[in-house]
Every structure is written in structure tokens, then in C-alpha cells.
N, C-alpha and C positions, 0 to 999 in steps of 0.2 A: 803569694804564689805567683809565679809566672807562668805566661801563656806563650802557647807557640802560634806563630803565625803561618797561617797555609795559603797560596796563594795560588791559583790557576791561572793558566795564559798561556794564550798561543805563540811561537816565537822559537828560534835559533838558542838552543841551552849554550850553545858555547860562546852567546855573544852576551851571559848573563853578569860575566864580570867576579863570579864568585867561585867558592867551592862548589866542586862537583860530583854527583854521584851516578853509578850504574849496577847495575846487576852483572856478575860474572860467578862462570865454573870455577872451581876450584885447581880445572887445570889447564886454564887460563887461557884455553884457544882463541878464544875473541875474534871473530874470522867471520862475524855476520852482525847483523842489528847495530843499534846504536853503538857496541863495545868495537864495533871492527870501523865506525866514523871513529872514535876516543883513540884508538890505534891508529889512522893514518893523522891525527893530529897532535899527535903526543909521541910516538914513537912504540913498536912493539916492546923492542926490551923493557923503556922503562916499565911495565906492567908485566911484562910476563914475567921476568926476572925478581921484581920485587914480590911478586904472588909468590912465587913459588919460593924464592930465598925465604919466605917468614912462612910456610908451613902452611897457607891459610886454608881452613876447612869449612865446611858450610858453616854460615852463623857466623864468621869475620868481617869484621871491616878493615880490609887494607888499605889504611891511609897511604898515600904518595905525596909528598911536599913538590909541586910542581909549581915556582915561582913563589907567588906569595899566598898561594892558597893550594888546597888537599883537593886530591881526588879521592873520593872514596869506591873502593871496587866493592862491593858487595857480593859475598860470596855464598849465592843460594842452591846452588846443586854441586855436585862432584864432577862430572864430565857434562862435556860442550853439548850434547844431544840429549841430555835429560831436562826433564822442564820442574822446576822446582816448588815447593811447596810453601803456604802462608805462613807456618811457622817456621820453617828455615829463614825466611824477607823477614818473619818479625825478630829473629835473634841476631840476623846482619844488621839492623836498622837499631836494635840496642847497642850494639857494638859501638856501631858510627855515632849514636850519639854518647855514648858513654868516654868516645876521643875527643868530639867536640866540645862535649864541655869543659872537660880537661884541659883543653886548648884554649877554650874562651874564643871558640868561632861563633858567630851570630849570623851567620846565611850559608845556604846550601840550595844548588839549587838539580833539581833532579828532574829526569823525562820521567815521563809516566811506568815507574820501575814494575820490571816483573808484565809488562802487560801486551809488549811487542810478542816477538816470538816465543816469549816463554807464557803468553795465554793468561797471564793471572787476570781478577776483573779489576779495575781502578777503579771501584766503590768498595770493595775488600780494602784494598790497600792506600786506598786513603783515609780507612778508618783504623788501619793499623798504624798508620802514620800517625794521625791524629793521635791518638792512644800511649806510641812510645816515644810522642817530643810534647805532650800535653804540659809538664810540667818543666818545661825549659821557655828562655827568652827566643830561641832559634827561630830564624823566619826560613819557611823554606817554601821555592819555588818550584811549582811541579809544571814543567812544559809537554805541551802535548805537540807533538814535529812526526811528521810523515819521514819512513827511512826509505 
């Protein structure tokens, strides 16, 4: 059996070197929190454009190949001003893993998803985490960053 590795730590996600993930609407504003930092360092189009060209509905994972690693958008609510639910994070985080492995990524590394302005608790959702990469090698990094 394989284990997933969960890691905590304080620090800059975007100086982690790896795949990345965030939490986004489904229609794809991104114009606040950590998604509207991912936008001024990546570029709006490529995410808005890619969201929305593949249709993605709550419970997706839209990979983007940016370089040599994926960003993953997690997509837990429908519109920018709705705050989303734990099972919506747990069907986006099946999703993202169910591309990872597929791909045969082994890091990911993610801020503390769902817990900025969309309120989720980060003891919920680190047991969800825990839960849907338990039996994967993935190590995933979960940084905790002031926006």
C-alpha cells in the first residue's frame, strides 16, 4: 500500500518548485485571494480560458501544463461570491488526484485550500485530504501564506 505524505509549513507556495493547486468558481473570476496572486503570475487567460473552454463544473480538476508542472484549479462552487461546500473540495481533490496519478506526479503543493475567503476549517480539509490521497505515493505540501 502507499502512503501519502502531508506536510505543513510556512512559506511562499509559489517558490515551492512543484505542482500547484487552488480553489476556483466555476466561472472563473479569480479577482481576489490567493486565485487573483495565481493570475497576476500566470496570466488571466491562461485560466480563465482553459476553465471555461473544458466546461469545468464544481467537483473538477482543471489541470493546466504550465512549464513542467500542472496547476490544478479546483473547482468548488459555481459563481465567484458563493463559498463552497466540503463535498464539492472532496470531489475537486478526487478529481486532481485521480489526473495525478494518471500522470505519475508525486508533489503537489497547495495553500491552505477552501480556508481563505471561502471559510472552510483546515482541520476539515486536511482530513479530507488525508482521506482522498491516503492511498497514493503523492507528497503534498500545504502552505499556510498571509494574502
Amino acid at each position: 500500500m502507499e502512503t501519502l505524505t502531508l506536510t505543513e509549513k510556512k512559506g511562499d507556495l509559489f517558490e515551492a518548485g512543484t505542482n500547484l493547486a487552488h480553489c476556483i468558481s466555476a466561472d472563473a473570476k479569480m479577482a481576489a485571494g490567493i486565485a487573483k496572486t495565481f493570475v497576476r503570475k500566470f496570466g488571466r487567460q491562461a485560466f480563465r480560458e482553459r476553465v471555461l473552454e473544458q466546461n469545468g463544473k464544481i467537483g473538477d480538476a482543471v489541470a493546466i501544463p504550465c512549464g513542467s508542472v500542472y496547476i490544478y484549479n479546483l473547482i468548488t462552487k459555481e459563481f465567484y461570491y458563493q463559498k463552497p461546500t466540503y463535498e464539492a473540495l472532496r470531489e475537486a481533490l478526487v478529481s486532481m488526484r485521480d489526473h495525478a496519478v494518471a500522470n505519475e506526479i508525486v508533489s503537489i503543493a497547495i495553500p491552505h485550500i477552501g480556508c481563505g475567503l471561502d471559510r472552510l476549517e483546515w482541520s476539515k480539509v486536511r482530513e479530507i485530504i488525508i482521506d482522498v490521497f491516503s492511498d497514493t505515493k503523492i507528497a503534498i505540501t500545504a502552505f499556510s501564506i498571509d494574502q
